[in-house]
N, CA, C and O of each residue as an XYZ file, in Angstrom:
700
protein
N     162.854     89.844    130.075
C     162.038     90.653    129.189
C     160.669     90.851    129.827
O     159.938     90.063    130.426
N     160.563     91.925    129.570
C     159.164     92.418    130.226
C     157.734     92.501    129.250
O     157.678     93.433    128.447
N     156.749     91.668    129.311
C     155.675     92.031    128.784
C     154.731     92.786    129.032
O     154.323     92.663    130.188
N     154.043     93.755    128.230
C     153.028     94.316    128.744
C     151.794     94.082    128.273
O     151.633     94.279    127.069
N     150.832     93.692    128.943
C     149.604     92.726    128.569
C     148.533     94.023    128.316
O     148.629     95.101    128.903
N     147.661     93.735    127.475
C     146.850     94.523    126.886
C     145.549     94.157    127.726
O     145.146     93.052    128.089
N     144.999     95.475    127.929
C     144.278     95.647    129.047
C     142.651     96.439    128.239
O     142.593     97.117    127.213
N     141.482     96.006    129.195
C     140.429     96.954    128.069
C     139.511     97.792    129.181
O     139.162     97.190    130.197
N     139.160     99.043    129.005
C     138.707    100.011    130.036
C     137.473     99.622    130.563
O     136.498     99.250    129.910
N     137.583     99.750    132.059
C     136.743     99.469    132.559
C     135.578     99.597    132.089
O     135.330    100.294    131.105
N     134.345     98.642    133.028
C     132.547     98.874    132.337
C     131.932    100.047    132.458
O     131.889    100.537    133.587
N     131.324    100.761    131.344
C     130.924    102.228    131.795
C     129.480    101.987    132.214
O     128.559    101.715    131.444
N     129.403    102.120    133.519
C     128.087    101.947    134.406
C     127.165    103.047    133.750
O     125.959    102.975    133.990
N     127.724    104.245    132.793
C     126.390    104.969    132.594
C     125.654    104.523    130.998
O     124.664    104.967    130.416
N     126.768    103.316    130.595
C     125.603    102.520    129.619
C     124.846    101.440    129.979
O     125.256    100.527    130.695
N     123.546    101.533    129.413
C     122.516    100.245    129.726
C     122.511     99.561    128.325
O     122.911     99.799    127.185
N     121.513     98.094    129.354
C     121.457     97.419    127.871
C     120.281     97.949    127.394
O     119.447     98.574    128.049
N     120.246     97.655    126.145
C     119.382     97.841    125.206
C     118.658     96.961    124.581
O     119.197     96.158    123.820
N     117.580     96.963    124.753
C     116.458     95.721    123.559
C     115.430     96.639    122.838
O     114.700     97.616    122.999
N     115.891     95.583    121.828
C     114.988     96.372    120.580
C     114.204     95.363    120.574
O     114.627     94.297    121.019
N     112.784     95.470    120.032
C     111.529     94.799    119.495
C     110.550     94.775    118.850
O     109.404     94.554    119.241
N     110.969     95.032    117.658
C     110.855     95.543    116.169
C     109.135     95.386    116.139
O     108.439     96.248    115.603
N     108.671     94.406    116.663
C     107.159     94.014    116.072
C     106.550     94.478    117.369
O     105.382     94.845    117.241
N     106.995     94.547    118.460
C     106.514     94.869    119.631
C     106.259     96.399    120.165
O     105.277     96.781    120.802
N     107.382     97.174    119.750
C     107.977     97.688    121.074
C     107.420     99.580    120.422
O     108.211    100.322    119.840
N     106.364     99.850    120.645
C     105.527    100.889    119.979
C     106.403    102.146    119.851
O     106.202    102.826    118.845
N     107.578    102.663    120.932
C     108.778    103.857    120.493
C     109.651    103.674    120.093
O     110.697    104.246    120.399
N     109.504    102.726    119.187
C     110.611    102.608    117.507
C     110.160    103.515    116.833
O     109.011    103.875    116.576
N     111.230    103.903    116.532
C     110.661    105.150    115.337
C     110.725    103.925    113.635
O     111.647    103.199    113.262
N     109.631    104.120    113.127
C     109.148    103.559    111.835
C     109.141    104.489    110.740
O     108.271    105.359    110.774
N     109.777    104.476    109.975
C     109.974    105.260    109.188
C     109.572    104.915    107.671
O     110.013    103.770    107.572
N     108.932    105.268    106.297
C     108.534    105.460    105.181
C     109.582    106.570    104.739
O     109.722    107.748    105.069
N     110.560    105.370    103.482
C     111.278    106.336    102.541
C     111.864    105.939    101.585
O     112.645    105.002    101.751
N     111.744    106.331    100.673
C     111.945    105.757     99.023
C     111.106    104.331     98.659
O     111.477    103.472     97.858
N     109.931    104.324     99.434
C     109.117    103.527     99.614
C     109.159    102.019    100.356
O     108.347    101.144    100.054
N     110.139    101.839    101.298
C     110.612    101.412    101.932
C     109.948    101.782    103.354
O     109.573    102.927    103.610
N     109.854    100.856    104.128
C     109.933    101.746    105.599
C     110.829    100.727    106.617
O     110.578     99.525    106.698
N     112.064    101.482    107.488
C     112.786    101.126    108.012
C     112.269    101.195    109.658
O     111.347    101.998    109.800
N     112.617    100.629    110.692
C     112.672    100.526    111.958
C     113.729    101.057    112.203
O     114.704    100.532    111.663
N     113.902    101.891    112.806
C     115.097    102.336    113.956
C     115.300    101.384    115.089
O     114.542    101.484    116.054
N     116.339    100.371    115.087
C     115.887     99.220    116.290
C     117.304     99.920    117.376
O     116.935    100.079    118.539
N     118.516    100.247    117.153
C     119.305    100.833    118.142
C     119.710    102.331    117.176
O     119.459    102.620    116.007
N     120.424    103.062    118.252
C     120.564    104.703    117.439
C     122.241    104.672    118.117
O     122.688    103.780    118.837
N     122.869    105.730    117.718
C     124.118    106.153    118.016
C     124.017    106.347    119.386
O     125.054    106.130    120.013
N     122.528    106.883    120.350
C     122.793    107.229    121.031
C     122.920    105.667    122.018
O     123.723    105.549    122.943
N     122.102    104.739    121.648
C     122.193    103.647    122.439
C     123.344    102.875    122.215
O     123.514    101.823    122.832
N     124.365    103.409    121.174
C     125.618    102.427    120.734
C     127.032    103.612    121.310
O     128.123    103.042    121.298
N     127.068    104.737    121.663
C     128.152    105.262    122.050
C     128.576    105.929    120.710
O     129.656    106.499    120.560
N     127.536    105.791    119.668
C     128.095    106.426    118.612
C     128.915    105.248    117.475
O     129.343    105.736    116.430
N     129.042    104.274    117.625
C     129.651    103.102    117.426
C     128.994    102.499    115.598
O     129.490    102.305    114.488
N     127.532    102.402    116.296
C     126.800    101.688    115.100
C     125.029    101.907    115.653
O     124.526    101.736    116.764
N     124.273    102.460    114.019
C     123.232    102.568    114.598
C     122.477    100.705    113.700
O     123.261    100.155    112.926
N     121.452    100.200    113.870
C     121.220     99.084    113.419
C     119.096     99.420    113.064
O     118.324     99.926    113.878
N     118.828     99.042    111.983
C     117.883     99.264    111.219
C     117.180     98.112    110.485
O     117.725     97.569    109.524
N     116.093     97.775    110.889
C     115.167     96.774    110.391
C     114.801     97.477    109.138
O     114.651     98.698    109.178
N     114.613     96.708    107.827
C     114.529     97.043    106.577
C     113.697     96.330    105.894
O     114.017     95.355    105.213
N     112.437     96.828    106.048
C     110.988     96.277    105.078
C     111.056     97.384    103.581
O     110.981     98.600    103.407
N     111.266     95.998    102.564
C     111.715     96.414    101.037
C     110.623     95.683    100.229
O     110.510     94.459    100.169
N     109.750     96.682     99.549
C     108.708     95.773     98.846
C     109.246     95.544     97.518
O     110.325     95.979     97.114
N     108.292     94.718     96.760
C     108.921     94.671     95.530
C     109.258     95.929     94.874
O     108.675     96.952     95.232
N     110.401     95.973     93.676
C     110.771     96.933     93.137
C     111.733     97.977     93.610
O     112.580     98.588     92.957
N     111.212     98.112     95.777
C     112.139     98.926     96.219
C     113.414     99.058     96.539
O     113.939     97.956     96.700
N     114.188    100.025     96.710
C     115.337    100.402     97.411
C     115.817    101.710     97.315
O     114.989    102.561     96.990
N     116.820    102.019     97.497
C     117.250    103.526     97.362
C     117.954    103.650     96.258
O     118.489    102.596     95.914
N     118.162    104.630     95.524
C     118.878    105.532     94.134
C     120.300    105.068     94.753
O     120.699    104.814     95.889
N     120.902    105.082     93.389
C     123.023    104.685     93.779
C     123.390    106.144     94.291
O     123.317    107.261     93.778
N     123.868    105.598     95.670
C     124.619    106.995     96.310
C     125.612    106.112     97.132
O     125.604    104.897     96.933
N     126.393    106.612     97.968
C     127.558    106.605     98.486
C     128.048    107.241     99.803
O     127.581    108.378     99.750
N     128.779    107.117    101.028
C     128.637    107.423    101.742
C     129.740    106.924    102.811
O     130.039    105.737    102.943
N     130.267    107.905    103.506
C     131.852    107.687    104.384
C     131.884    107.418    105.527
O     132.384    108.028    106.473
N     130.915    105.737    105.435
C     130.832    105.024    106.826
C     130.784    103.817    106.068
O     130.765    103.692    104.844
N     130.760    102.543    107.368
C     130.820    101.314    106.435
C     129.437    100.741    106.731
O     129.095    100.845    107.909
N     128.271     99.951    105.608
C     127.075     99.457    105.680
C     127.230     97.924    105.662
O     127.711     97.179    104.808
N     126.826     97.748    106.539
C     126.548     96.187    106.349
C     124.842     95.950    106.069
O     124.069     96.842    106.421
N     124.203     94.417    105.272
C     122.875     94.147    105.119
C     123.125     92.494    105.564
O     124.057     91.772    105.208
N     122.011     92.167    106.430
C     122.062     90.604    106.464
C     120.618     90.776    105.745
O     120.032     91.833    105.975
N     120.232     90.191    105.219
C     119.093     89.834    105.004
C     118.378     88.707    105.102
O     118.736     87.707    104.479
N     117.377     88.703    105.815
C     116.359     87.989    106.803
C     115.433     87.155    105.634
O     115.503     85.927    105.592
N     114.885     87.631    105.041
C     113.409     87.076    104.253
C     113.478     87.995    103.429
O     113.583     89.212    103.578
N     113.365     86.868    101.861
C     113.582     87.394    100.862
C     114.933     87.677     99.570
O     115.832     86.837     99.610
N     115.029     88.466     98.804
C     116.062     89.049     98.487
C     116.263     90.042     98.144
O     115.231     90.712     98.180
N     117.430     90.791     97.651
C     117.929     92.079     97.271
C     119.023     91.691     96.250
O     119.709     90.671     96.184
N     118.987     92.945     95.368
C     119.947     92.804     94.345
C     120.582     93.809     94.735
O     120.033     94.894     94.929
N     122.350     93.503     94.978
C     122.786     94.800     95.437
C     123.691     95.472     93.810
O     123.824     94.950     92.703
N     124.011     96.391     94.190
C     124.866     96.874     92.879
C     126.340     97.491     93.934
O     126.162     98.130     94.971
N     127.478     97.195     93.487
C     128.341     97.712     93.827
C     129.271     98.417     92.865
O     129.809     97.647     92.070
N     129.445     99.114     92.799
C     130.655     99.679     91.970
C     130.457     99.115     90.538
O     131.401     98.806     89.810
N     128.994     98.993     90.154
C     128.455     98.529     88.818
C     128.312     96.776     88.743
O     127.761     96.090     87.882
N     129.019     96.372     89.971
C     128.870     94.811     89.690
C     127.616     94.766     90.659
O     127.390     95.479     91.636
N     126.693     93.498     90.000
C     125.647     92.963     90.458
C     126.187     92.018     91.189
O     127.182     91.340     90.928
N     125.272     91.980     92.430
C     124.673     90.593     93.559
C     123.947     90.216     93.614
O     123.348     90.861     92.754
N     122.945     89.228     94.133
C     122.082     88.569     94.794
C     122.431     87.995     95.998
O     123.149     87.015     96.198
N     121.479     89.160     97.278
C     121.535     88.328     98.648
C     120.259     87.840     98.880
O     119.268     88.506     98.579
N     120.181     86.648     99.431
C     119.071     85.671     99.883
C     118.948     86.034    101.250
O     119.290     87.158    101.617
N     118.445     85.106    102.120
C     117.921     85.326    102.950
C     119.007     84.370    103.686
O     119.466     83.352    103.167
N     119.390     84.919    105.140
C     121.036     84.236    106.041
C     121.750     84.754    104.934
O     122.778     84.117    105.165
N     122.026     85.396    103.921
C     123.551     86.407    103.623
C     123.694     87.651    103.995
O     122.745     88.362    104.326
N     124.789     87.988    103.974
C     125.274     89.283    104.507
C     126.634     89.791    103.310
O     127.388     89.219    102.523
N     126.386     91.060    103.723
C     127.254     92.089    102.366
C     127.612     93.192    103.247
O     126.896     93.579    104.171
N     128.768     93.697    102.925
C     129.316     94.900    103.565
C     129.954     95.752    102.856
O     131.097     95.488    102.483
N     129.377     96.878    102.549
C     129.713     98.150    101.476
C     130.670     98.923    102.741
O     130.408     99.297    103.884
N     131.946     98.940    101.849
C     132.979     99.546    102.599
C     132.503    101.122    102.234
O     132.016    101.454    101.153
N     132.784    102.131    103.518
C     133.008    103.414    103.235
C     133.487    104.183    101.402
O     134.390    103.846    100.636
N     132.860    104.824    101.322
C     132.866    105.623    100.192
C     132.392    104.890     98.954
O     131.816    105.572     98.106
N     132.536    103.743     98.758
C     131.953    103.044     97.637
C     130.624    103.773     96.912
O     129.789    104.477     97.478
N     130.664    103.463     95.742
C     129.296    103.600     95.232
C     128.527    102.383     95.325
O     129.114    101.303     95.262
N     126.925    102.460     95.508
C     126.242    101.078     95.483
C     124.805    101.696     95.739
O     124.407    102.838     95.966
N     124.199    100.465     95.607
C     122.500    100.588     96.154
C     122.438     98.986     96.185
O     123.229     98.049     96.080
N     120.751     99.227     96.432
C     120.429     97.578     96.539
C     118.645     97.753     96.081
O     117.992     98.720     96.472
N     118.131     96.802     95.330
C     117.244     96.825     94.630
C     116.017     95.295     95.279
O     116.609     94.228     95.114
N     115.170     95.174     95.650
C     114.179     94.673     95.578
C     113.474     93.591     94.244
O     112.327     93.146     94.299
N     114.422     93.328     93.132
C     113.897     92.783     91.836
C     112.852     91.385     92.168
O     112.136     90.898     91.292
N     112.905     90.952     93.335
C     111.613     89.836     93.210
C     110.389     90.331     93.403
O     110.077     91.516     93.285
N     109.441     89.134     93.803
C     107.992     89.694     93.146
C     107.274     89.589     94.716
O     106.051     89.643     94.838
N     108.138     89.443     95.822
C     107.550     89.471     97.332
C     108.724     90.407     98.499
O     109.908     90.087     98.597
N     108.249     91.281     99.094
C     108.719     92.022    100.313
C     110.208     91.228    100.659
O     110.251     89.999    100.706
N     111.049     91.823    100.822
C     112.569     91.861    101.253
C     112.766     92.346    103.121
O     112.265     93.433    103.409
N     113.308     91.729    104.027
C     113.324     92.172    105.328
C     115.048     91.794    105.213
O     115.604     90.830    104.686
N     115.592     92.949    105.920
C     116.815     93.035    106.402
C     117.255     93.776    107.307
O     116.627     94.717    107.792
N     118.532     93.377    107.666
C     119.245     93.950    109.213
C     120.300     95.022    108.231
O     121.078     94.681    107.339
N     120.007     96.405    108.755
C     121.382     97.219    107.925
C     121.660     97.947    109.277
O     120.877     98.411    110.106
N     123.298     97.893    109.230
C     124.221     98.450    110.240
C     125.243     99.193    109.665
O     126.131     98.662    108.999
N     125.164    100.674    109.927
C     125.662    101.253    109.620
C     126.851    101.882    110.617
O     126.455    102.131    111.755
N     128.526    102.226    110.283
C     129.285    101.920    111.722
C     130.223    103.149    111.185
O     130.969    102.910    110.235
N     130.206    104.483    111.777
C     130.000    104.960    112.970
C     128.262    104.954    112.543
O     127.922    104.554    111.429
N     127.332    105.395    113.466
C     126.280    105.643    113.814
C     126.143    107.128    113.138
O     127.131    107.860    113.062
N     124.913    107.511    112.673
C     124.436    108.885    112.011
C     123.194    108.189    110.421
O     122.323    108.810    109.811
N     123.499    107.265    110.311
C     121.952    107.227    109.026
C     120.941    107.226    109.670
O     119.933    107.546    109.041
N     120.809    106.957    110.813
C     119.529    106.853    111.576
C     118.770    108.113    111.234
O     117.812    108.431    110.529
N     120.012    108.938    112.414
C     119.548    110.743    112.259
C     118.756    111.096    110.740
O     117.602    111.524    110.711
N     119.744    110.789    109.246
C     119.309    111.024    108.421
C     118.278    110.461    107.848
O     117.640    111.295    107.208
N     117.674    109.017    107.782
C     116.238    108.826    107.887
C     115.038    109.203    108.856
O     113.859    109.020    108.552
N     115.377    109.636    109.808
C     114.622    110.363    110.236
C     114.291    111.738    110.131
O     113.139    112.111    110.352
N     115.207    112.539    109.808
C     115.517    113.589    109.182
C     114.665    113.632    107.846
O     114.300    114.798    107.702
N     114.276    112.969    106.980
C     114.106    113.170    105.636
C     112.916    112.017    105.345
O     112.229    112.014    104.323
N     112.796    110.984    106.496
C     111.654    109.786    106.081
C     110.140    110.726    106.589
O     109.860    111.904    106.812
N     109.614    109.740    106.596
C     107.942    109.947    107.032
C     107.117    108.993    107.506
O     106.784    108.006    106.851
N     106.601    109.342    109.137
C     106.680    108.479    110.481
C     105.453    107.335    109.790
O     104.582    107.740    109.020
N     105.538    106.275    110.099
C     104.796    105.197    109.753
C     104.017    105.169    110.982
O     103.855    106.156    111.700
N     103.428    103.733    111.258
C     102.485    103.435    112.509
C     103.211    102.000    113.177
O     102.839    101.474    114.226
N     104.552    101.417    112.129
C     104.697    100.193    112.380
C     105.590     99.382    111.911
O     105.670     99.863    110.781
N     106.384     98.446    111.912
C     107.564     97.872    110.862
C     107.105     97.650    109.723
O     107.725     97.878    108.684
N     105.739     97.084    109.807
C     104.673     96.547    108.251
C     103.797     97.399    107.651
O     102.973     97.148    106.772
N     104.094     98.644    108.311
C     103.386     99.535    107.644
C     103.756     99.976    106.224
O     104.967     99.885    106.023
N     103.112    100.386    105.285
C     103.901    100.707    104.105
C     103.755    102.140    103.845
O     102.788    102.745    104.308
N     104.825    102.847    102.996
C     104.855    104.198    103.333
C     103.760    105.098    102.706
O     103.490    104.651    101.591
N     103.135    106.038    102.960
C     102.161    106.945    102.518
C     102.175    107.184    101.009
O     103.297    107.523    100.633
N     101.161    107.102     99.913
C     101.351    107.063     98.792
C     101.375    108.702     98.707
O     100.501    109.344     99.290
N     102.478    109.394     97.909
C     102.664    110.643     98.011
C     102.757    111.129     96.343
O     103.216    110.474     95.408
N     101.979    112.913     96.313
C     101.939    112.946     95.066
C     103.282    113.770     94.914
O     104.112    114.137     95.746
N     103.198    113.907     93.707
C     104.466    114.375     92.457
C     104.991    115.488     93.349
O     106.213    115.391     93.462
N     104.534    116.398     93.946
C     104.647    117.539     94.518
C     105.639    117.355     95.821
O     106.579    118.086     96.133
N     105.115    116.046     96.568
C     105.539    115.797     97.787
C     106.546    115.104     97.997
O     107.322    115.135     98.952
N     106.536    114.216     96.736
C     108.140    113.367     96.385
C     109.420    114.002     95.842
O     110.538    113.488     95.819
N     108.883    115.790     95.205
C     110.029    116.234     95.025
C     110.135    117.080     96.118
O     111.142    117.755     95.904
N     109.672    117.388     97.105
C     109.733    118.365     97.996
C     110.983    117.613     99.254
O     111.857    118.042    100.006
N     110.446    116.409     98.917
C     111.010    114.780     99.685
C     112.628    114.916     99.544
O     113.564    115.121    100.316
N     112.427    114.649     97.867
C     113.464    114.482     97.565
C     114.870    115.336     97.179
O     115.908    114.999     96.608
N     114.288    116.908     97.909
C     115.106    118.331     97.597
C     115.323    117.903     98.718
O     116.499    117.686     98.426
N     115.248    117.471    100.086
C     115.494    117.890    101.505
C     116.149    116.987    101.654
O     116.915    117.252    102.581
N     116.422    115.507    101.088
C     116.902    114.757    101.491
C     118.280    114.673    100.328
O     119.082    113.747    100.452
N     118.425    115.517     99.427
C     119.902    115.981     98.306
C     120.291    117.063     99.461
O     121.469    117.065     99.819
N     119.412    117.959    100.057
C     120.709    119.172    100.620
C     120.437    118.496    101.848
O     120.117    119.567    102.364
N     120.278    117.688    102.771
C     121.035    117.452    104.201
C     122.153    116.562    103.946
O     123.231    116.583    104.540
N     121.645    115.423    102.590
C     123.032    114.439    102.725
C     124.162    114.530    102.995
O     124.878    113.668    103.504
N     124.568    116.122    102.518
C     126.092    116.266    103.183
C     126.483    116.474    104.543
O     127.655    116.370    104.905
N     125.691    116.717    105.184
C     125.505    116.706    106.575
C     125.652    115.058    107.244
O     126.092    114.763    108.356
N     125.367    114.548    106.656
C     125.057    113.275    107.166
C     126.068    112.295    106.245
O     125.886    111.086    106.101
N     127.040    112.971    105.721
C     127.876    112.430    104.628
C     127.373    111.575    103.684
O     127.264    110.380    103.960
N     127.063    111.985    102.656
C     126.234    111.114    102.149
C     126.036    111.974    100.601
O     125.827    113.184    100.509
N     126.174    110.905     99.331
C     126.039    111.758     98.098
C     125.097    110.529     97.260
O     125.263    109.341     96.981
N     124.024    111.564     97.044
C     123.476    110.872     95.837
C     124.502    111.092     94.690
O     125.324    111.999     94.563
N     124.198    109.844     93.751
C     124.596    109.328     92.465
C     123.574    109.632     91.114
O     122.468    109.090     91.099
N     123.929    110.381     90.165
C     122.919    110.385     89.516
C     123.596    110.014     88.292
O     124.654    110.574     88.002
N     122.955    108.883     87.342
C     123.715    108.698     86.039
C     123.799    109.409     84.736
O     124.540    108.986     83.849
């Protein structure tokens, strides 16, 4: 009997490594959105399209509106916590847990303590990046906090970032 041994494709010499350095490294893109501001620490383009990965400064109160979306999210979270909502059931992640919102699910994740939330979100294939950048607003820094914006500018915000979502697969939830 003949076996055939499973084999994995050669190293592609036209990828490099990559280091990210979130507190350091000044062409991270920093982003302010839904009062949040995220780090771009790797992009699709540095992953092959694979997974983009996102430093996540969450102050109190923050997170994003329940929407949904046809990729899979993972959150470790670093310092702090988050209340996630999934499919109407509540969580609590601390700080060393991790949660993974499978593709299409409904969910969000909420900020309910009374001090700043830091987390790792990986999103797999790669493309939320594009769309926070697409729709955020450039910070100076990971600790920067996002621009206080009036009534005018949060709905102007928040029209551009309802019509690209489908582009970027992605549906707000509204109750």
């Amino acid at each position: 009997m003949t076996t055939k041994s499973a084999t994995i494709p050669p190293d592609d010499l036209h990828r490099n490594l990559t280091l990210a350095r979130s507190n350091e490294d000044q062409n991270l893109p920093h982003i302010g959105l839904a009062g949040d501001t995220y780090t771009i620490l790797l992009t699709g383009k540095d992953t092959a399209g694979r997974y983009c990965l996102i430093d996540m400064l969450v102050p109190a109160g923050g997170g994003p509106p329940p929407h949904r979306h046809d990729f899979e999210e993972m959150f470790t979270v670093l310092d702090g916590e988050i209340e996630v909502t999934f499919r109407g059931a509540k969580s609590v992640l601390r700080a060393g847990e991790t949660a993974n919102i499978p593709a299409n699910a409904p969910h969000q994740f909420r900020n309910s303590s009374e001090r700043p939330a830091r987390l790792l979100c990986m999103c797999s294939p790669a493309g939320q990046e594009e769309f926070f950048m697409a729709v955020g607003v450039p910070v100076s820094s990971r600790t920067s906090p996002p621009p206080k914006l009036d009534e005018t500018t949060r709905a102007t915000l928040k029209a551009k970032a309802e019509s690209l979502a489908p582009r970027y697969r992605t549906e707000f939830l509204h109750p």
